[in-house]
N, C-alpha and C positions, 0 to 999 in steps of 0.2 A: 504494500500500500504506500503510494506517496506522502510523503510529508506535506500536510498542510501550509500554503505560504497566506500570506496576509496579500491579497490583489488588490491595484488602484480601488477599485468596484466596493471592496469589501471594506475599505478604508472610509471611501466614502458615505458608503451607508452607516459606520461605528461615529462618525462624526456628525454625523448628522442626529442619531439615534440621542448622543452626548452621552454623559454617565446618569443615566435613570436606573436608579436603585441599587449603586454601588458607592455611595458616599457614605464608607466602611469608615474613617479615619482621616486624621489631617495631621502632615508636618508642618505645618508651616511656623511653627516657634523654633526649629532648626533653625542653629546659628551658619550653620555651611550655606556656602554661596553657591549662586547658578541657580539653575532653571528647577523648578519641581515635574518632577516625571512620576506618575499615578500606574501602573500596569496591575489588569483584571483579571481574576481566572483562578483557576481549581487547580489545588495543590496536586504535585504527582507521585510524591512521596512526603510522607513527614522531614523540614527540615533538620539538617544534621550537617556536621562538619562546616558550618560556615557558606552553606549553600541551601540555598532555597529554590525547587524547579516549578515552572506554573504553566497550565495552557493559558493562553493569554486571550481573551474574548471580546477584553474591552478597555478602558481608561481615560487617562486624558487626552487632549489634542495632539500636543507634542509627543506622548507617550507615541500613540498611536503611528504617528510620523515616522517613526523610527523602525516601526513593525514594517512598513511597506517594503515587502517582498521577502519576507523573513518568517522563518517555522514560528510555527505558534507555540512551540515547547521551546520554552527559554530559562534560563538558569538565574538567579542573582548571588549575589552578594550579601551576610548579614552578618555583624560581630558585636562586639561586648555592649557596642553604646545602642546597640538595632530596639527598638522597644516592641512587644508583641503583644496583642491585645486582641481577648476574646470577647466576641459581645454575644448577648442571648437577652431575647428580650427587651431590646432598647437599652439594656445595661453592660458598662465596660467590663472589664477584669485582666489586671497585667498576668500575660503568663509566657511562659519558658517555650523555645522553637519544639521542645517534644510535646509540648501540650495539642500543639497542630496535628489535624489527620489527612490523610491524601484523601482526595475529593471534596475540601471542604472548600468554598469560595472565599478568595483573600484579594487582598489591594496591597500591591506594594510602591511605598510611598519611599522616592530617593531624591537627589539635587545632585548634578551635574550639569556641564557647560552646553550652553543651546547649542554647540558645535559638535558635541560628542557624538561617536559611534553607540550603535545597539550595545555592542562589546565593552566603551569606552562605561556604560549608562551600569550595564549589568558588574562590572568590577567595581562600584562603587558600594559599599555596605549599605543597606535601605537603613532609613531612619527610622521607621515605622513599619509594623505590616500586621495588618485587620483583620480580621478571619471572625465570620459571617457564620460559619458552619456548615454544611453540605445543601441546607434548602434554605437557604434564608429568602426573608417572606417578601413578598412582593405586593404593597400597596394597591389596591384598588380603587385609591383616590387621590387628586394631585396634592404637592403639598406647597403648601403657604408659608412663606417663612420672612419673617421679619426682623431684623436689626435694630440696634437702639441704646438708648442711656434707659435703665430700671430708673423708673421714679419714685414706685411706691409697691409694697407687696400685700394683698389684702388673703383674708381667709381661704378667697376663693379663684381670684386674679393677680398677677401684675397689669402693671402700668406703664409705659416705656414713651419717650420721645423718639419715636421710628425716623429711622435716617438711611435706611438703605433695605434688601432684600432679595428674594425671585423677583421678576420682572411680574409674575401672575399677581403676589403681593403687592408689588411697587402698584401698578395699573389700578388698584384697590381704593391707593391715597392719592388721587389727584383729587384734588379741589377739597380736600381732608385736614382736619388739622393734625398735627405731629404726634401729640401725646394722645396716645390710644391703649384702650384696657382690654385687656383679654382674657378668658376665662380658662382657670384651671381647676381639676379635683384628683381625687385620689389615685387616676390615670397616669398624671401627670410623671413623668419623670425628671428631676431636676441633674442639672451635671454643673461641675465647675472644673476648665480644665485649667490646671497649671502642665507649662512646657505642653509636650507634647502627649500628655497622659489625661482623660479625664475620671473625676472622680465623682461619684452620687453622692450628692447633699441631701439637704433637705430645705423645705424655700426657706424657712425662717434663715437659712446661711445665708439667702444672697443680700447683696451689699449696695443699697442704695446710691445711684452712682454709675457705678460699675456697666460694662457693656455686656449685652445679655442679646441671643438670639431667642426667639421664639417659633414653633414648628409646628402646624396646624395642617390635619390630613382634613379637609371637607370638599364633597362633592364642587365637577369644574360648573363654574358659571356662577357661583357664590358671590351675594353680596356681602360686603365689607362685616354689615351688621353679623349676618350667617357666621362668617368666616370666625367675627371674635366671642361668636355665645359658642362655638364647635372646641369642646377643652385640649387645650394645646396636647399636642403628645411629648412634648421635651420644653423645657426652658432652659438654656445653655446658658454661661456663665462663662469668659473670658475662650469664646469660641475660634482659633485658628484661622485667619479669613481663607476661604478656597478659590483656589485659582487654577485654571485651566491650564 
């Protein structure tokens, strides 16, 4: 059987598709310089020896860039500083490369020079790498998410001066005013990341002030109103901005 290549065609469609429902993790508190490169795909063996192999299915822009005309089983890079993190259920957990199983869907998240080879990208140690589990879930609804300064945390919502988003979010507030309350309850899941690690709080932790995303799955064609009675499914706390 031939080895799968990544064709103009197939590159095209992974870009266009974007990363829908692989926004496993974020490096972006890495101090290393260069470009962020994102690659997708189901482990092929549990990592070991400072190598990690994946088919590769999907990623970022640039990531993808790199695949063109290249097997989709590619090897990386990971050592002592590499952080690993399992999630289940909306919730993080740092764990060890043997914690990882083959077939389970991961993201690996690395920095190198916009000029680097596949080769040059793959010898680089990954800063991060996500791991989702072998079926992680796939949304039936888009999701809304909004940026901001936390103004005030009530029993049942925060409150935020929204200042950036999705573009489905953004389109929400025009002609809106900034500070906007949205509803949370026991669904909720609260994170607060420091570096590139985040952790589960709880709301009374977050910190008036402080930059907070908020993450709302409700049906598309949602009025604004809709969107902030629908109880957030995360409210993030010093969240990694992601970048293509």
């Amino acid at each position: 059987m031939r080895t799968r290549l990544f064709l103009a065609t197939a590159l095209a469609a992974l870009l266009g598709a974007g990363l829908a429902g692989v926004a496993l993790a974020d490096d972006s508190g890495m101090a290393a310089k260069g470009v962020r490169y994102t690659f997708v795909g189901h482990l092929l063996a549990t990592p070991s020896n400072g190598q990690l192999a994946i088919t590769v299915d999907n990623g970022s822009r640039k990531a993808l860039r790199k695949m063109l005309g290249q097997s989709v089983n590619q090897t990386f890079a990971y050592g002592s500083e590499t952080e690993f993190l399992k999630w289940s259920n909306g919730v993080p957990k740092v764990v060890q490369p043997g914690d990882l199983a083959a077939g389970d869907v991961v993201a690996v998240h690395l920095r190198a020079p916009h000029d680097a080879t596949l080769a040059e990208i793959e010898a680089k140690p990954a800063g991060l790498v996500g791991d989702r589990g072998p079926n992680p879930d796939h949304p039936d609804k888009p999701l809304y998410l909004f940026r901001g300064k936390l103004t005030s945390v009530g029993e049942s919502s925060v409150t935020m001066d929204v200042a950036g988003g999705v573009r489905r979010a953004l389109r929400l507030m025009i002609s809106q005013p900034a500070s906007q309350t949205f509803r949370t309850d026991g669904t909720t899941i609260y994170l607060f990341w420091q570096g590139r690690v985040p952790a589960v709080i709880a709301a009374s932790q977050l910190k008036i002030g402080d930059r907070i995303s908020v993450r709302i799955r409700a049906p598309k064609g949602s009025t604004l109103q809709q969107v902030e009675s629908t109880p957030a499914t995360k409210v993030v706390e010093h969240e990694p901005a992601q970048k293509s």
